[in-house]
C-alpha atoms as a printed R data frame, in Angstrom:
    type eleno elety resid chain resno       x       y       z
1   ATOM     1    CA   UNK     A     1   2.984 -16.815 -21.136
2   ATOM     2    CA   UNK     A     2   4.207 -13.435 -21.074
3   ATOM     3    CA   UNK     A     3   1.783 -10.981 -21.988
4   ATOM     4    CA   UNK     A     4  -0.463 -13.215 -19.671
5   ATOM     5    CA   UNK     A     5   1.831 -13.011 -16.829
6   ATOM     6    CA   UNK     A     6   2.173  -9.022 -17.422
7   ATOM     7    CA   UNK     A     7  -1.567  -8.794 -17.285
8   ATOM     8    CA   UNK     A     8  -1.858 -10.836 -14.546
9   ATOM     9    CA   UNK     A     9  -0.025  -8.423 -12.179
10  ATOM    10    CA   UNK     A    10  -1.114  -5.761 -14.113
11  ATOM    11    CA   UNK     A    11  -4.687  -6.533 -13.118
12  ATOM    12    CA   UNK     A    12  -3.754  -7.340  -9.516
13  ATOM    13    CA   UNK     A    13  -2.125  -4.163  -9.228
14  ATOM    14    CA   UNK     A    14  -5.341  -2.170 -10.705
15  ATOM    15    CA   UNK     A    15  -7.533  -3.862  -8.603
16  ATOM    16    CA   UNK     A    16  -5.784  -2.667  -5.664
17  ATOM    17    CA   UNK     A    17  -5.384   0.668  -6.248
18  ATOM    18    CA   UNK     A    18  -8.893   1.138  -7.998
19  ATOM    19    CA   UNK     A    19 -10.377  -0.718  -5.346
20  ATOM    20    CA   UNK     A    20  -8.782   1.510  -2.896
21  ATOM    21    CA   UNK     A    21 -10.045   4.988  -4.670
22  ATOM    22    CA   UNK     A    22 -13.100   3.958  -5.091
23  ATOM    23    CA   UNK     A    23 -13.029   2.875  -1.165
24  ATOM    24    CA   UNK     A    24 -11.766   6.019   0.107
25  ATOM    25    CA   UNK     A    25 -14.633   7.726  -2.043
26  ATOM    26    CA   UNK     A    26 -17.392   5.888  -0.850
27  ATOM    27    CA   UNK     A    27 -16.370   5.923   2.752
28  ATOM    28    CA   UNK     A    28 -18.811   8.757   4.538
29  ATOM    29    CA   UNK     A    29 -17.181  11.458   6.049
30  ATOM    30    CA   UNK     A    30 -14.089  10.318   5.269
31  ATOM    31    CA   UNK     A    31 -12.450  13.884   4.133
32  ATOM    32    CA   UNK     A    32 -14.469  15.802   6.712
33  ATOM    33    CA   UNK     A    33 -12.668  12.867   9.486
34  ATOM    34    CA   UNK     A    34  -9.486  12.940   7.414
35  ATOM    35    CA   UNK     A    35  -9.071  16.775   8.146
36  ATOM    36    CA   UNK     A    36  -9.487  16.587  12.035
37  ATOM    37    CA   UNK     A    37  -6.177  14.655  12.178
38  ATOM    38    CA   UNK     A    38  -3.227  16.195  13.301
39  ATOM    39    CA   UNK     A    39  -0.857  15.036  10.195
40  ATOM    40    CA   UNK     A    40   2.840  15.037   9.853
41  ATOM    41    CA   UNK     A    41   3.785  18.596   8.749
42  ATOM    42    CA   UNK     A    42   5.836  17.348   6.152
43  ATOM    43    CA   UNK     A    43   2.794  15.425   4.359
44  ATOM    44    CA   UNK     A    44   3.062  15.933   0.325
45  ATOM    45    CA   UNK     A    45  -0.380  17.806  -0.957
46  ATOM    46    CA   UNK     A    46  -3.184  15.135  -1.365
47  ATOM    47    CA   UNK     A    47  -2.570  15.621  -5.557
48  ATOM    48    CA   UNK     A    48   1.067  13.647  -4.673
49  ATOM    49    CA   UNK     A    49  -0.686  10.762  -3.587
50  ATOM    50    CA   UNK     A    50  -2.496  10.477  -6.442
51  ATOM    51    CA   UNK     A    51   0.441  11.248  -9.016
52  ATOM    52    CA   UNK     A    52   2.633   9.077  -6.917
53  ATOM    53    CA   UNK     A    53   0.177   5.849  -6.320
54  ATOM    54    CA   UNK     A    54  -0.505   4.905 -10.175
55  ATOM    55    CA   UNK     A    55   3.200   5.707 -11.164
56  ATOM    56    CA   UNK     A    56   3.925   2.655  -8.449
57  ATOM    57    CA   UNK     A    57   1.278   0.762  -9.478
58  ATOM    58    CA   UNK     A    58   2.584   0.717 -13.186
59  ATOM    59    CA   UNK     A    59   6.192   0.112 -12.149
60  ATOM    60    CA   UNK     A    60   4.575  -2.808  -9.938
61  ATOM    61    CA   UNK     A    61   3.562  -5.607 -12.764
62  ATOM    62    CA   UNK     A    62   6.971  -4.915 -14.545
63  ATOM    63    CA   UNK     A    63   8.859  -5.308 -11.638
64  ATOM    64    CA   UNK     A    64   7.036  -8.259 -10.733
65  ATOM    65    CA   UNK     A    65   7.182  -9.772 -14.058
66  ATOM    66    CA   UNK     A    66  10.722  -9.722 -14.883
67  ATOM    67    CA   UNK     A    67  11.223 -11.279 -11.204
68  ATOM    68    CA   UNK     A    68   8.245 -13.850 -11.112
69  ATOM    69    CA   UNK     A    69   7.187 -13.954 -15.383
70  ATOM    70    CA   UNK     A    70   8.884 -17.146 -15.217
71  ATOM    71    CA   UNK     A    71   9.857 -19.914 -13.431
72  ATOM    72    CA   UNK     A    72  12.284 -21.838 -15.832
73  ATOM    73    CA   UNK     A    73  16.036 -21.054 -14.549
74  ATOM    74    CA   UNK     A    74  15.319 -19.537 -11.017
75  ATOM    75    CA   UNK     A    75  15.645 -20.847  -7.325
76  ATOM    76    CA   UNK     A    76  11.991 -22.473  -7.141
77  ATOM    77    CA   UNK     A    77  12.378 -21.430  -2.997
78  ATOM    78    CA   UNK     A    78  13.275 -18.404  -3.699
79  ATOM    79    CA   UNK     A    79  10.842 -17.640  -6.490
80  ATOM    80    CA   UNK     A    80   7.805 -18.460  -4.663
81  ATOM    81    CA   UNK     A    81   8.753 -16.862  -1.253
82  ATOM    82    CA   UNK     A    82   8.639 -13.488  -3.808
83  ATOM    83    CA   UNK     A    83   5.439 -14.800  -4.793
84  ATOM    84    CA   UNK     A    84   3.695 -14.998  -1.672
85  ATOM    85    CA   UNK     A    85   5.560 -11.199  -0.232
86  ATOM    86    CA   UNK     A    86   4.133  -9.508  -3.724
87  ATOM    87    CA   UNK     A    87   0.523 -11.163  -2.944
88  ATOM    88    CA   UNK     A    88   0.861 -10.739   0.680
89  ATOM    89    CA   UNK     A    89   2.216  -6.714  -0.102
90  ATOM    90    CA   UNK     A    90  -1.128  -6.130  -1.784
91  ATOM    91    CA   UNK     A    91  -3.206  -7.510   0.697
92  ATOM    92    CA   UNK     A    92  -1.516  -5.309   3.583
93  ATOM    93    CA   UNK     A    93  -1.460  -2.436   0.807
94  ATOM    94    CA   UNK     A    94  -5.484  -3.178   0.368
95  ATOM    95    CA   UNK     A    95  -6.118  -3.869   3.945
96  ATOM    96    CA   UNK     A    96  -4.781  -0.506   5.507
97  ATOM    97    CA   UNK     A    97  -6.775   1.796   3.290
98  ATOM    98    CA   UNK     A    98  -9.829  -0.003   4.833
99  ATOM    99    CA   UNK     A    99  -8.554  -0.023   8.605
100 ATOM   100    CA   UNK     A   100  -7.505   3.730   8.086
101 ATOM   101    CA   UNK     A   101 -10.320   5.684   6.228
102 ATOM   102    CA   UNK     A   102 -12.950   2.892   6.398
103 ATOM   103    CA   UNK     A   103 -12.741   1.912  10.231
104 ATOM   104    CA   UNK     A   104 -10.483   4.778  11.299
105 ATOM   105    CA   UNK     A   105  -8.765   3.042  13.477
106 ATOM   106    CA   UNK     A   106  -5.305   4.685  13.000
107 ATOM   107    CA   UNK     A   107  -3.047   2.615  14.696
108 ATOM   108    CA   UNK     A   108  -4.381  -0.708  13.699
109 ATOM   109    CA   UNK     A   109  -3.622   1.210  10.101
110 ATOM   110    CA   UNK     A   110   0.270   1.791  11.112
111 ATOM   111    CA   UNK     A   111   0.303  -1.673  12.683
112 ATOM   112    CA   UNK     A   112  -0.795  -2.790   9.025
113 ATOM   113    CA   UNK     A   113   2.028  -0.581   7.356
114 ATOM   114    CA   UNK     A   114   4.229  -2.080   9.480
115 ATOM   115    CA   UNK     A   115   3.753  -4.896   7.830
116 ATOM   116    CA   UNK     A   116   3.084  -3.505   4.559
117 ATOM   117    CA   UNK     A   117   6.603  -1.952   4.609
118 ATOM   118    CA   UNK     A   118   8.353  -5.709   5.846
119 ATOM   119    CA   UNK     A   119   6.527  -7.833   2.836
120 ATOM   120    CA   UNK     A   120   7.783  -4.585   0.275
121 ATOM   121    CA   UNK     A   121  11.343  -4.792   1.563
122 ATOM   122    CA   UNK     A   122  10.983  -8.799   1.469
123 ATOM   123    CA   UNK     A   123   9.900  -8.633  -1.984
124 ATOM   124    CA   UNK     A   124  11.778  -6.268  -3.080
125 ATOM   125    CA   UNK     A   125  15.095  -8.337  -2.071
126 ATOM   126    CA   UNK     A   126  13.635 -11.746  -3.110
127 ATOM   127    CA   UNK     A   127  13.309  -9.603  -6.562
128 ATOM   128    CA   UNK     A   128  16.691  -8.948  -6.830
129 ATOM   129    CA   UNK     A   129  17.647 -11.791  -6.428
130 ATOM   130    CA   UNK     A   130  15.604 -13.571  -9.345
131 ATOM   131    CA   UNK     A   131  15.652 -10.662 -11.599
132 ATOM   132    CA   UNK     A   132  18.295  -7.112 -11.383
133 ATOM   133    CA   UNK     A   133  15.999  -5.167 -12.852
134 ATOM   134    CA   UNK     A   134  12.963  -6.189 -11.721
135 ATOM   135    CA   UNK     A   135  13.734  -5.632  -7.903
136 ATOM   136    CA   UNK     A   136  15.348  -2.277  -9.332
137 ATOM   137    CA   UNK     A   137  11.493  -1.681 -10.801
138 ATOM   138    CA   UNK     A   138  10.156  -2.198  -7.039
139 ATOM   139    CA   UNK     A   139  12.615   0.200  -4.896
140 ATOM   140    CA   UNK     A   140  10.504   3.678  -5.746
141 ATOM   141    CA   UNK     A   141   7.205   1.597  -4.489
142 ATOM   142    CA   UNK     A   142   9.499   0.188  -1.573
143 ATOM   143    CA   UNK     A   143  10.588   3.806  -1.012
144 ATOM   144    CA   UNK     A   144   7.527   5.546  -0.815
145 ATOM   145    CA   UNK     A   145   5.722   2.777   1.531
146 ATOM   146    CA   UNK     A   146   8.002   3.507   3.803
147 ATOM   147    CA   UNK     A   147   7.838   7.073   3.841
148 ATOM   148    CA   UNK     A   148   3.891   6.264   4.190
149 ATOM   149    CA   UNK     A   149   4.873   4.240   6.963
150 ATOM   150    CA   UNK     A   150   6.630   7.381   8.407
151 ATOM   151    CA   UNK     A   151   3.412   9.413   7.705
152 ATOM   152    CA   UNK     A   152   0.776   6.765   9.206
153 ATOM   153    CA   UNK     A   153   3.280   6.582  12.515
154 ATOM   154    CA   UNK     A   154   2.988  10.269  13.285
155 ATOM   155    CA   UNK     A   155  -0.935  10.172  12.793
156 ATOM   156    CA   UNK     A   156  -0.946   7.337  15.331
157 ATOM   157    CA   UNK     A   157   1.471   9.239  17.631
158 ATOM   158    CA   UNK     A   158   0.205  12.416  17.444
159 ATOM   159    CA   UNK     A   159  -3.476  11.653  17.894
160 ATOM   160    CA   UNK     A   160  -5.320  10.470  20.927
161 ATOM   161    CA   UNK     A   161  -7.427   6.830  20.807
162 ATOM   162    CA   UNK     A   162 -10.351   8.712  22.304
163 ATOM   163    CA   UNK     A   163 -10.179  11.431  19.656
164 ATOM   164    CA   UNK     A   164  -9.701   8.781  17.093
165 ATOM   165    CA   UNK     A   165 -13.161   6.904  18.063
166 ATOM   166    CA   UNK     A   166 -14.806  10.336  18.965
167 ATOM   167    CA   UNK     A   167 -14.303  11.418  14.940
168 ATOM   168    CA   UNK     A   168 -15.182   8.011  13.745
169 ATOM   169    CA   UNK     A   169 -18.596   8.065  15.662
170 ATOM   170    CA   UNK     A   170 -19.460  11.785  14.951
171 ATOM   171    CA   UNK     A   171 -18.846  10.297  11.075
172 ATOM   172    CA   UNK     A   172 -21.013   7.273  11.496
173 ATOM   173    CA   UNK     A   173 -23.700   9.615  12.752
174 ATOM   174    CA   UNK     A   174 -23.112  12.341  10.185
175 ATOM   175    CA   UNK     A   175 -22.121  15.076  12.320
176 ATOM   176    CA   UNK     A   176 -18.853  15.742  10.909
């Protein structure tokens, strides 16, 4: 039960995050889009992101085990409420990379983050509550969503909804 459990969100979390690279590579134009954006000036270097992201996403199926592994001994309400926030996290996690660099629509993206950063601090609680450690394991992904959430609010603020579907057609059509 327990190594199949760790693999389980293990997996999950891979998916995601592989899922999303692979995404963001494929998508045409993306960087050449990414790069008309006017970004927070305090955005880390794009090599944080990826240092930062798989760190997470290894802290993520510990955390998530020691909280959820099990369900002997825990509040049942409780324990699936966590449940459904850490499924529900990845889908908002999976869902803005798509809305952002797939469909560049940038606030629909911090709209999603929004949301992103409510299931992560849901979880995250629900997680301490069922396991110490394991909600301790979730706080630096918790943390860094919702300095992402920071970052995807001041491209949405700071960029204009006609520039924002002026880049994404010049992408579609290549000339960017």
């Amino acid at each position: 039960m327990i190594v199949s459990a760790v693999l389980l969100w293990t997996f999950l979390s891979a998916f995601v995050y592989g899922t999303g690279v692979l995404a963001m590579l494929s998508f045409e134009g993306v960087w050449a889009w990414y790069a008309t954006l006017k970004r927070a000036p305090f955005e880390p270097r794009p090599i944080v992101f990826m240092v930062v992201w798989p760190v997470l996403y290894g802290l993520r199926p510990a955390g998530s085990y020691l909280a959820l592994g099990e369900l002997a001994g825990k509040r049942v309400g409780i324990y699936w409420a966590a449940f459904a926030m850490a499924i529900v996290s990845l889908a908002f996690n999976a869902a803005w990379i798509y809305a952002f660099f797939g469909m560049r629509r940038i606030r629909l993206a911090f709209i999603d983050m929004l949301l992103y950063s409510a299931t992560m601090i849901t979880f995250t609680v629900l997680a301490f509550h069922l396991d110490a450690v394991g909600g301790g394991l979730l706080v630096p992904e918790t943390a860094w969503v919702l300095f992402a959430t920071v970052l995807s609010g001041y491209v949405a603020a700071f960029n204009d909804v006609e520039d924002d579907a002026k880049a994404a057609r010049l992408t579609q059509e290549g000339d960017l």
